[in-house]
N, C-alpha and C positions, 0 to 999 in steps of 0.2 A: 205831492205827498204820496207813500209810499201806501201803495192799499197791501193789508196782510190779510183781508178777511172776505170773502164776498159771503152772500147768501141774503136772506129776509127773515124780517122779525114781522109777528103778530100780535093785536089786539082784536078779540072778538074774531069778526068777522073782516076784518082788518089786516091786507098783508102789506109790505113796505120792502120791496127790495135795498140791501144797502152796502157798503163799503167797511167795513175798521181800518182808521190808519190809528199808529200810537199816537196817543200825545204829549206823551211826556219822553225824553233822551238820557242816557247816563252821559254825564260828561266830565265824570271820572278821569281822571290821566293814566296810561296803562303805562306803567314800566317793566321793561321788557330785563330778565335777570343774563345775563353777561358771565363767561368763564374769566375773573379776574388775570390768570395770566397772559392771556390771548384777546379777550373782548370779544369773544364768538358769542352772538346765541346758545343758550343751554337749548338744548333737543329732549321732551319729557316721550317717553316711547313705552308700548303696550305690552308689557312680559308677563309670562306668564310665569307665575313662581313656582309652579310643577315641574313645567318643561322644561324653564330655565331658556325661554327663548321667547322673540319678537313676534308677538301676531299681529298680521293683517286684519283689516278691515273685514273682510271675507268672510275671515275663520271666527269672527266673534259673532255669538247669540245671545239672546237677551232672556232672563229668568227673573224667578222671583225667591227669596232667599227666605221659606217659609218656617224654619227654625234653622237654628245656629248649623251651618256646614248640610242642610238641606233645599235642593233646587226645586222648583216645576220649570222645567223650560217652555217659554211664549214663541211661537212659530213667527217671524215674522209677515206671513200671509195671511195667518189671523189678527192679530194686531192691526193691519192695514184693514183687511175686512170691516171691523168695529170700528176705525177711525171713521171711515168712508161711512158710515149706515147712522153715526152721530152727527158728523159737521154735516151731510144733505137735509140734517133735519131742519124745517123753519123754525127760527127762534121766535120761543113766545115767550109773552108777558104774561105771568103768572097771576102779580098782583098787584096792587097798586096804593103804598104809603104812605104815608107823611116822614119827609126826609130826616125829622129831627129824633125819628122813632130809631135809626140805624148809627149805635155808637160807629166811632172815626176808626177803632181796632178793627172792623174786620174790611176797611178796605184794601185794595190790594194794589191794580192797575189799571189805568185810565187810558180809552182811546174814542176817538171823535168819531164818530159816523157822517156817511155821508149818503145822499139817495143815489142806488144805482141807478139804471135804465123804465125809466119811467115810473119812478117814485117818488117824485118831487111833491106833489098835492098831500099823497098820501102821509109822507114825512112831514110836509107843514101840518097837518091835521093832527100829529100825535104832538108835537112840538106845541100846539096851541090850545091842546085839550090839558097837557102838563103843566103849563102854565097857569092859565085858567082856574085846577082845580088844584095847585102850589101841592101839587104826589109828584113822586117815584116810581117807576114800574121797576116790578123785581121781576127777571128773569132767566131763565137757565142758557148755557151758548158752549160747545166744547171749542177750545182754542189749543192749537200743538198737542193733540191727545190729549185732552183735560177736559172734565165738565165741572165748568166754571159757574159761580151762582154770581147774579149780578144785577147792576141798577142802572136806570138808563132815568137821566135827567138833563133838563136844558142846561148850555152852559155858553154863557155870553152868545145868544140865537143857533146855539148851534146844538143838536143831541148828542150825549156825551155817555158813551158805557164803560161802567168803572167794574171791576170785576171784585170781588168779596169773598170773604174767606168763611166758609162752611162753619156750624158751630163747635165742631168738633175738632176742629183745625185751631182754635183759639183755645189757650192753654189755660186751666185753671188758674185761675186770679188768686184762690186761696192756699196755694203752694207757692206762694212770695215766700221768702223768709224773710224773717225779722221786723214783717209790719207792725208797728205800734197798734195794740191795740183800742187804748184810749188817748184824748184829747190832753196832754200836761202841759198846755200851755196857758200864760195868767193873761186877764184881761187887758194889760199894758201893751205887755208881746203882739195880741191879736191884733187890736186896735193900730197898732204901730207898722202892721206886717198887710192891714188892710190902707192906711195912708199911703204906703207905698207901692201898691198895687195902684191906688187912684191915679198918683203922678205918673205911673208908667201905662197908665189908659191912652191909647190912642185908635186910630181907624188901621185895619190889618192895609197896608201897602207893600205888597208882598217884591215889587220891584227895588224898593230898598233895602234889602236884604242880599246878601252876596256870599258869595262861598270864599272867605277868605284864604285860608288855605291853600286851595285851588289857584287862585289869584297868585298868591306869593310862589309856590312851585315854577307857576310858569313864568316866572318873572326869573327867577332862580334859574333854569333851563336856558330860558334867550340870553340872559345876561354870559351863562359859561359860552353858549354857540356860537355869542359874538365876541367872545373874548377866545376863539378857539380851544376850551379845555374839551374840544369833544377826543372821542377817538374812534377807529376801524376796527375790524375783525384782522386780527395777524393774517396776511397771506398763507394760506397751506407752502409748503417748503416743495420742490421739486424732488421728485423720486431720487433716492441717492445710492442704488442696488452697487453702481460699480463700485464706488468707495465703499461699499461698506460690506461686497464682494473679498475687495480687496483685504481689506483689514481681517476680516474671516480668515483670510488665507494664509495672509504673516501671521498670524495668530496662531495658528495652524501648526506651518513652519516651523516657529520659534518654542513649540510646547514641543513635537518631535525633534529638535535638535539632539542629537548626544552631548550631556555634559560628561565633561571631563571632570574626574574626581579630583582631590590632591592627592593620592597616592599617584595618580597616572602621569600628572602634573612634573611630579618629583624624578619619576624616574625619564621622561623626556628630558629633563635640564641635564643629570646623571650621564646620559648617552652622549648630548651636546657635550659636555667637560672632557668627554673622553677623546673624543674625536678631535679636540683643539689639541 
């Protein structure tokens, strides 16, 4: 599995070198968009709409757009400085809650830990003090330039940090439109609308669940691929300069010709009659 994180977490007096791998994958289907006359790949490219031309990688800087059509530009050597002076820090556990206190909205993304280099006892020891006292540690980690808030709980024997969204990152709940604000539903209704919740009680097995969609697509996909409706990119054409050299030229040719008028016409036939 793929480590994206090293460093150590703490409790107390307590440090735990460890790993992040993700745990979770998109597995999404990318469709890739195509020029319909040809089947090429579309090419999306970095222009600049001043210049009217293609930048490099190079030539781009990164800024912060502090009112409408106003910049601060960020150095990239600062930037790196502050990434570097955040992710050396050891992450710590801040605090330690009861999991049922942290609604489902602010989480965000989950990855597994694992003990780096001789942090095996230390990791069993946070792992079975979690359990033990059925908390959460909440603690701060910057991931990809970010400082993430987040909760590190067991998950099938294994410590699992799920990263969480700041409270200010969560949008007013009372800028919904159009919440009802009272209950108009009759005793019939409710009664009716809680029987049918009971029938649909079960135990979450989240393995029976399937992304249909998904499924059908690719079913859709292999069925054209075996049925050959795929297709290639058009060949580029061979350079064609001499033909179209040429054609330039009779082009040419044929605009500078002298036309003859009909007055000029008339009196060449005139001179033929005579001469017969």
């Amino acid at each position: 599995m793929h480590t994206m994180w090293k460093g150590s977490i703490s409790f107390g007096l307590v440090n735990i070198p460890i790993k992040l791998h993700a745990a979770t994958e998109d597995k999404d289907i990318k469709l890739r968009t195509l020029h319909k006359k040809c089947h090429s790949p579309i090419k999306y490219e970095k222009v600049c709409p001043h210049c009217e031309e293609e930048v490099k990688n190079e030539d781009i800087i990164k800024a912060y757009e502090y009112t409408k059509g106003k910049f601060v530009i960020l150095d990239e050597e600062d930037l790196e400085k502050l990434r570097k002076e955040n992710e050396e820090k050891a992450v710590e556990i801040i605090d330690f809650v009861k999991m049922d206190q942290i609604d489902p909205i602010y989480f965000d993304k989950s990855y597994y830990m694992s003990p780096h280099e001789g942090g095996g006892k230390a990791y069993a020891l946070l792992r079975k003090a979690l359990e033990e006292s059925q908390k959460v540690g909440i603690a701060k980690i910057v991931i990809r330039s970010k400082e993430q808030l987040a909760v590190i709980r067991i998950y099938r024997n294994t410590l699992i940090m799920e990263t969480i969204h700041y409270p200010d990152e969560v949008r007013d709940v009372g800028e919904v439109p159009n919440v009802p604000a009272d209950d108009k539903v009759t005793e019939k209704e409710l009664d009716t609308a809680i029987l049918l919740i009971d029938q649909l009680t079960t135990d979450f097995q989240p393995e029976k669940y399937t992304d249909e969609y998904r499924n059908a697509l690719l079913a859709l996909i292999e069925s054209k691929r075996m049925g050959k409706e795929t297709v290639v990119p058009a060949a580029r054409e061979a350079a064609t300069n001499v033909t179209d050299l040429m054609a330039a030229l009779q082009a040419s040719i044929d605009r500078t010709k002298p036309k003859k008028t009909v007055a000029t016409r008339k009196k060449v036939a005139t001179k033929v009659k005579k001469q017969a």
